[in-house]
C-alpha positions as CSV (number, residue, x, y, z in Angstrom):
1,X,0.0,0.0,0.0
2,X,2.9,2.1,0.6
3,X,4.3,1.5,-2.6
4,X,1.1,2.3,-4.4
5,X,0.7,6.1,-2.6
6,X,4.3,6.7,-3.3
7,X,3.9,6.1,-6.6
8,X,0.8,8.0,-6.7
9,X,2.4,11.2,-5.3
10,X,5.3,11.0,-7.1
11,X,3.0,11.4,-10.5
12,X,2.0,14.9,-8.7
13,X,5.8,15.4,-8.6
14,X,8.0,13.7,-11.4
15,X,11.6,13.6,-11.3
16,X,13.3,16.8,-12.2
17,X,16.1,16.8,-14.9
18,X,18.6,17.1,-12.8
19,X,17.3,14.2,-10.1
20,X,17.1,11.6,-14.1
21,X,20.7,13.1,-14.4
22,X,22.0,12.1,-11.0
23,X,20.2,9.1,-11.5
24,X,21.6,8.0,-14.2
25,X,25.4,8.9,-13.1
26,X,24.7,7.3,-9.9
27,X,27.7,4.1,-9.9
28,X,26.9,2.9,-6.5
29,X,23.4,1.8,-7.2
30,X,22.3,0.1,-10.5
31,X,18.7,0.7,-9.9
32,X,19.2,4.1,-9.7
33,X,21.2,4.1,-12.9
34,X,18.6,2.0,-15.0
35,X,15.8,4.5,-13.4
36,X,17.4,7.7,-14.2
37,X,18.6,6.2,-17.8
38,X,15.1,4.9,-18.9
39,X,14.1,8.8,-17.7
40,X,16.4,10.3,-19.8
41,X,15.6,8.1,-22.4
42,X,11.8,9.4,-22.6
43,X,12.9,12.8,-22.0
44,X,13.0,14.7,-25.2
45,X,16.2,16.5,-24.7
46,X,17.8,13.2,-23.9
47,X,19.2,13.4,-26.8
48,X,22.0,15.5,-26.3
49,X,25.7,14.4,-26.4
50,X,26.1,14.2,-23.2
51,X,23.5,11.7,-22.3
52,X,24.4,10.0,-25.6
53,X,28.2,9.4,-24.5
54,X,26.5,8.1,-21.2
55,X,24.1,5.2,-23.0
56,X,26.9,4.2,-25.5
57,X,29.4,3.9,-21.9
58,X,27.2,1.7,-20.4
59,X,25.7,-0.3,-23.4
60,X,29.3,-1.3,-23.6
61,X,30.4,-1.6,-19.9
62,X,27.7,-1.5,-17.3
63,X,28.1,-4.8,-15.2
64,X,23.8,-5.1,-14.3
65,X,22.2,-6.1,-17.5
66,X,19.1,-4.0,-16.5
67,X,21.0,-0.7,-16.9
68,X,22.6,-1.9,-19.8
69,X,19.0,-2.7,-21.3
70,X,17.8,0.3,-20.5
71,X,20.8,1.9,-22.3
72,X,20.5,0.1,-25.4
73,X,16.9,1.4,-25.2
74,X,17.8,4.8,-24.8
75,X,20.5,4.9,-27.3
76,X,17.9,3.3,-29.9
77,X,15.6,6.5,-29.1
78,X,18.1,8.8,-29.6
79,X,21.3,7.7,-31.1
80,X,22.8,7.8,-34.5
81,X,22.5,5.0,-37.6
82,X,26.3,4.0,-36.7
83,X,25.3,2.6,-33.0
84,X,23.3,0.3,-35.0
85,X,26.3,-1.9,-34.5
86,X,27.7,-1.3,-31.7
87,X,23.7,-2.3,-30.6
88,X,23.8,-5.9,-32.6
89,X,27.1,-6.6,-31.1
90,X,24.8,-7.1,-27.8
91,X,22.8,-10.0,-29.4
92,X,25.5,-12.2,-28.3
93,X,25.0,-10.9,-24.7
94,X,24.1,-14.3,-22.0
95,X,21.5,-12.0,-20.5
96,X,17.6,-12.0,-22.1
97,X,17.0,-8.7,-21.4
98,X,19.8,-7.1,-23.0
99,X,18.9,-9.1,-26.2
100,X,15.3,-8.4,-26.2
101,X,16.3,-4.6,-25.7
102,X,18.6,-4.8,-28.4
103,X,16.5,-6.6,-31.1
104,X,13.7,-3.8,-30.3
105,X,16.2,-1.0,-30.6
106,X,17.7,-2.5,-34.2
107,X,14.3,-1.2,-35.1
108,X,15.1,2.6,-34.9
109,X,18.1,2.6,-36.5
110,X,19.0,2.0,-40.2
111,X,22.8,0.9,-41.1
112,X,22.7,-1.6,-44.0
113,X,25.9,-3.0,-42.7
114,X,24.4,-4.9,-39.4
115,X,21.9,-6.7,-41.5
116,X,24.2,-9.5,-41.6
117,X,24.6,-9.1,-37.7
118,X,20.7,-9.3,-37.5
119,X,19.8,-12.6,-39.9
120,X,21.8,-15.3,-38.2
121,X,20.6,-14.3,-34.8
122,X,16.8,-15.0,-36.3
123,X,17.3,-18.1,-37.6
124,X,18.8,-19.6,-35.0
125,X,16.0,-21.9,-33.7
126,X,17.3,-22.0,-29.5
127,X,17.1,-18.1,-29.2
128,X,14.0,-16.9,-27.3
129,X,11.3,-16.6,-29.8
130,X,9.9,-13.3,-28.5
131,X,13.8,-12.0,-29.1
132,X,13.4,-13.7,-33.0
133,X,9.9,-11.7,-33.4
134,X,11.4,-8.5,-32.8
135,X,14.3,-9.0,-34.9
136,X,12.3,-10.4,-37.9
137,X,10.5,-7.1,-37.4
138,X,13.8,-4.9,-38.0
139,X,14.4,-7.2,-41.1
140,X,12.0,-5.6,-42.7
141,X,14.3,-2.8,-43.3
142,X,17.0,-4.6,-45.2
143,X,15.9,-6.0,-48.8
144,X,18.7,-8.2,-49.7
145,X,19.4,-11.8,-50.5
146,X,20.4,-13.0,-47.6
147,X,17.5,-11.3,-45.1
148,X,14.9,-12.6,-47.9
149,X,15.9,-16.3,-47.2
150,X,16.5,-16.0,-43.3
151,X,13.1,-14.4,-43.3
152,X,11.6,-17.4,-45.6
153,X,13.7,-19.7,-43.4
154,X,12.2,-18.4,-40.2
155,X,8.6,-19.3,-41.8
156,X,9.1,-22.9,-40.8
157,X,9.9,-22.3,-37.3
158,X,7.6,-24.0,-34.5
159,X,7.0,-20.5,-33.4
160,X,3.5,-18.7,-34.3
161,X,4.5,-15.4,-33.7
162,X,7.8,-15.9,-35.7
163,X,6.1,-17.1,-38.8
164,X,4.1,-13.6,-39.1
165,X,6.6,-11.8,-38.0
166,X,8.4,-13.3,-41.0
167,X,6.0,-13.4,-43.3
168,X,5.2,-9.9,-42.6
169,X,8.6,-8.5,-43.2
170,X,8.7,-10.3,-46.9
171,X,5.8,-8.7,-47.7
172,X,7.1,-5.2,-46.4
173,X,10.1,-5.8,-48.9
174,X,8.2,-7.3,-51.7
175,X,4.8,-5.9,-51.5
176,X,3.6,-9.8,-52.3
177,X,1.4,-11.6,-49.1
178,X,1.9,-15.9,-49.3
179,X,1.7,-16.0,-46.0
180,X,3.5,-18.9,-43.7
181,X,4.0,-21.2,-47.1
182,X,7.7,-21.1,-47.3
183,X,7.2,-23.2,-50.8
184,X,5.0,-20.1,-52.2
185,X,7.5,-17.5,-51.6
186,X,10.6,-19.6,-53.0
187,X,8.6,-20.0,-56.3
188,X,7.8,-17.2,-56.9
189,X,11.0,-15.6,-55.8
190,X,12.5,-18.1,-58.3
191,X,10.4,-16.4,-61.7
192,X,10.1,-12.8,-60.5
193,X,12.5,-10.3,-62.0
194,X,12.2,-8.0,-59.3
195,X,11.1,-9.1,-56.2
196,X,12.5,-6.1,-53.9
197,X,9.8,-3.3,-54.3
198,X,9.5,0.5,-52.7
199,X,5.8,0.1,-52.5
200,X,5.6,-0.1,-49.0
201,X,7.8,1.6,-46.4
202,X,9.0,0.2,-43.0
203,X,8.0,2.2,-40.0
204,X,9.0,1.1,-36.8
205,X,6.2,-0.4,-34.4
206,X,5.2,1.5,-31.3
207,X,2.6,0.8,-28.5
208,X,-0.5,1.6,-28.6
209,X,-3.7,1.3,-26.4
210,X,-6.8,2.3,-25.4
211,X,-6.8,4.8,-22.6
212,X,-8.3,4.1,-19.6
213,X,-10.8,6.0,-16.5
214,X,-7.2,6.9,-14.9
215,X,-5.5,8.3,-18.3
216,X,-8.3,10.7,-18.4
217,X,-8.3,11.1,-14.7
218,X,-4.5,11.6,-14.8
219,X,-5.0,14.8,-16.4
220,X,-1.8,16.9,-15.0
221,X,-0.3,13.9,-16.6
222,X,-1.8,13.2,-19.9
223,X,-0.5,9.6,-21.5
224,X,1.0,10.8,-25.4
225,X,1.7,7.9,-27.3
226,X,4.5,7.6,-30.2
227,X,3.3,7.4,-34.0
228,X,5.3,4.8,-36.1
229,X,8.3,6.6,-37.9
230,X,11.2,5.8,-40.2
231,X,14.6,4.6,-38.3
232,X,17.3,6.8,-38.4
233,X,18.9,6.9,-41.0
234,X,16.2,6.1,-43.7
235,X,15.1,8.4,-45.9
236,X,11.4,8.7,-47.0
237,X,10.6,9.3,-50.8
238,X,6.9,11.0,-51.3
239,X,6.3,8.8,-53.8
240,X,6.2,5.4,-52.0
241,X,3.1,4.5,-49.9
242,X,3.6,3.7,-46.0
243,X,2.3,0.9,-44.1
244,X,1.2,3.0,-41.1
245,X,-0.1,6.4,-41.3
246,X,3.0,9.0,-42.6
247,X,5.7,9.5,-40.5
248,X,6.7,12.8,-38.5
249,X,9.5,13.5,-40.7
250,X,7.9,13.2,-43.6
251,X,7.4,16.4,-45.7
């Protein structure tokens, strides 16, 4: 009960920069560090360098794999298409949560070059499958060779989610829907001339829900959702038509 009014009055009276800040610095305790890092992270000027030298520092050598999720998370909000890398390099990580975080943060950013850092982690039938969803998702990005027959590859995995996730992203690149048959989209890729297509755009996915009594209740605080955007690093061409509804950036 405690725990519920504190958190209560502390929705009265959110963190001020500076408190995220010391947070975030703080080496002595990691859940202050993960706390003040996930708050910079949603801040919108956490961006700057500063906080950006602070997420790539830890995504490479914080001990607690919470804080390093947390900075992979921020640094996928706000970093740059060349930390693409330095993100998939944490797919190898032993710890779940800084592979789930990583996989979901591949979807912000756009560097051609880690596609080949993505595809073998998705195939690979003994990772988590909720890890192999997300990174099927950030496929999508990438229409080569290779990520076309990982994704048809992942098709026949025992995992539900996978398969749409997979079959999804192929038609993202192609702008062709066969669904789960990993037979149909071999054939056809086999006669097609051109099976990459701009037709459709990725976006990255974002949560969404319907608010609740307490949203509207809430309303010192109200609840602002993301819209789905292009990663950074992609550019958007007014000609091509988007999956989700335009992105922010889009003229």
């Amino acid at each position: 009960m405690s725990s519920d009014f504190s958190a209560f009055s502390a929705s009265f009276v959110p963190p001020t920069p500076a408190e995220a800040a010391s947070w975030a610095a703080d080496s002595t305790d990691p859940e202050n560090q993960r706390r003040g890092t996930l708050l910079l992270a949603s801040a919108p000027w956490g961006g700057s360098s500063v906080y950006l030298d602070l997420y790539r520092l830890y995504v490479e050598e914080a001990q607690d794999p919470l804080v390093r999720a947390a900075a992979i998370e921020a640094l996928g909000r706000h970093g740059d298409p060349a930390d693409a890398m330095l993100i998939a390099k944490q797919l190898s990580s032993p710890f779940r949560q800084v592979k789930l975080a990583s996989a979901k943060a591949l979807q912000r950013l756009h560097l051609p070059a880690v596609a080949d850092e993505i595809w073998p982690v998705l195939i690979r039938e003994t990772e988590d499958s909720d890890i192999r969803v997300e990174l099927a998702i950030a496929l999508a990005q990438y229409p080569t060779s290779s990520v076309f027959q990982a994704l048809v590859t992942a098709l026949d995995q025992p995992d539900l989610a996978v398969n749409v996730a997979a079959s999804d992203s192929l038609t993202t690149m192609t702008a062709m829907d066969f669904g789960g048959s990993r037979t149909d989209w071999l054939e056809w890729s086999s006669s097609a001339p051109q099976i990459f297509k701009q037709e459709l755009v990725y976006c990255y996915p974002v949560f969404l829900r319907d608010k609740d009594a307490w949203d509207y209740m809430m309303f010192w605080n109200p609840v602002v959702f993301e819209t789905p955007d292009l990663p950074a690093g992609m550019e958007w061409t007014p000609g091509n038509i988007l999956e989700s509804a335009p992105p922010s950036s889009a003229p």
